[in-house]
N, C-alpha and C positions, 0 to 999 in steps of 0.2 A: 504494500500500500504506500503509495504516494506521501509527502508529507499535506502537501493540497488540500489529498483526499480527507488523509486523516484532521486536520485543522477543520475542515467543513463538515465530518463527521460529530468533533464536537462541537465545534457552532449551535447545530440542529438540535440536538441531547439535552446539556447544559450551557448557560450563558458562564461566562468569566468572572473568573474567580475578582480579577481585577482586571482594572484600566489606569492607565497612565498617558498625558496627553501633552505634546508640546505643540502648540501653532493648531494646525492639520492636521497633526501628525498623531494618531492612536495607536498604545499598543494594547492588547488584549492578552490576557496571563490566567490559560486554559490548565486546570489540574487536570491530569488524568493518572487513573488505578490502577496498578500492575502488578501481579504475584510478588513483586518485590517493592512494595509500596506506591506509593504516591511520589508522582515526580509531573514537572510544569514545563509547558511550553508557551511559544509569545506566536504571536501576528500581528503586522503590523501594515497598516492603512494611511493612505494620507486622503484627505475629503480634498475637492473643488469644485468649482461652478462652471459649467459648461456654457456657451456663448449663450442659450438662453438662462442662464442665470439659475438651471438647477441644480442642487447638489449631486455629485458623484463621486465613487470610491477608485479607488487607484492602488495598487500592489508597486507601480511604478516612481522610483525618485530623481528630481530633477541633482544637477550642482548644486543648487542652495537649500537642498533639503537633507544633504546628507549631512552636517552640523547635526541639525535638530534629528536627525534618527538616530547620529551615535550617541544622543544626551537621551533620547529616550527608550535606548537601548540598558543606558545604564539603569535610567529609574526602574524600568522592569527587570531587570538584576535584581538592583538593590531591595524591590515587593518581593520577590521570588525571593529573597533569603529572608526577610522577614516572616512570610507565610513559613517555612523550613523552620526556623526558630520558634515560630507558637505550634507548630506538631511537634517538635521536641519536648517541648514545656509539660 
């Protein structure tokens, strides 16, 4: 299975654990359960307005988005070890 696949598989199931947002920029921090516990994956979206001014999602980053994906690469670290830290508790 795909990584895609499997992100879209939990999309549909359960909503995320968490979100973290910089700009446009959202990432989404999917737990999922495996014979050897619990372990988290991210996706990551940036929204825009297309020429008629609706909203739309995008998997695609420009130059001046990658900045703001590697800061919000970090905040979804930094949830993700926080989440890990209250299962240990």
């Amino acid at each position: 299975m795909s990584t895609k696949n499997a992100n879209t598989k939990a999309e549909a199931g359960k909503p995320p654990v968490a979100k973290v947002r910089v700009g446009l920029i959202t990432a989404s921090v999917w737990q999922r359960d495996s014979e050897q516990g619990s372990f988290y994956a991210v996706s990551f979206e940036r929204r825009y307005r297309d020429a008629e001014g609706n909203w739309k999602s995008s998997h695609s980053y420009d130059t001046g988005d990658l900045l703001a994906l590697a800061k919000i690469a970090d905040l979804a670290h930094s949830k993700i070890l926080e989440l890990q830290n209250r299962e240990s508790e």
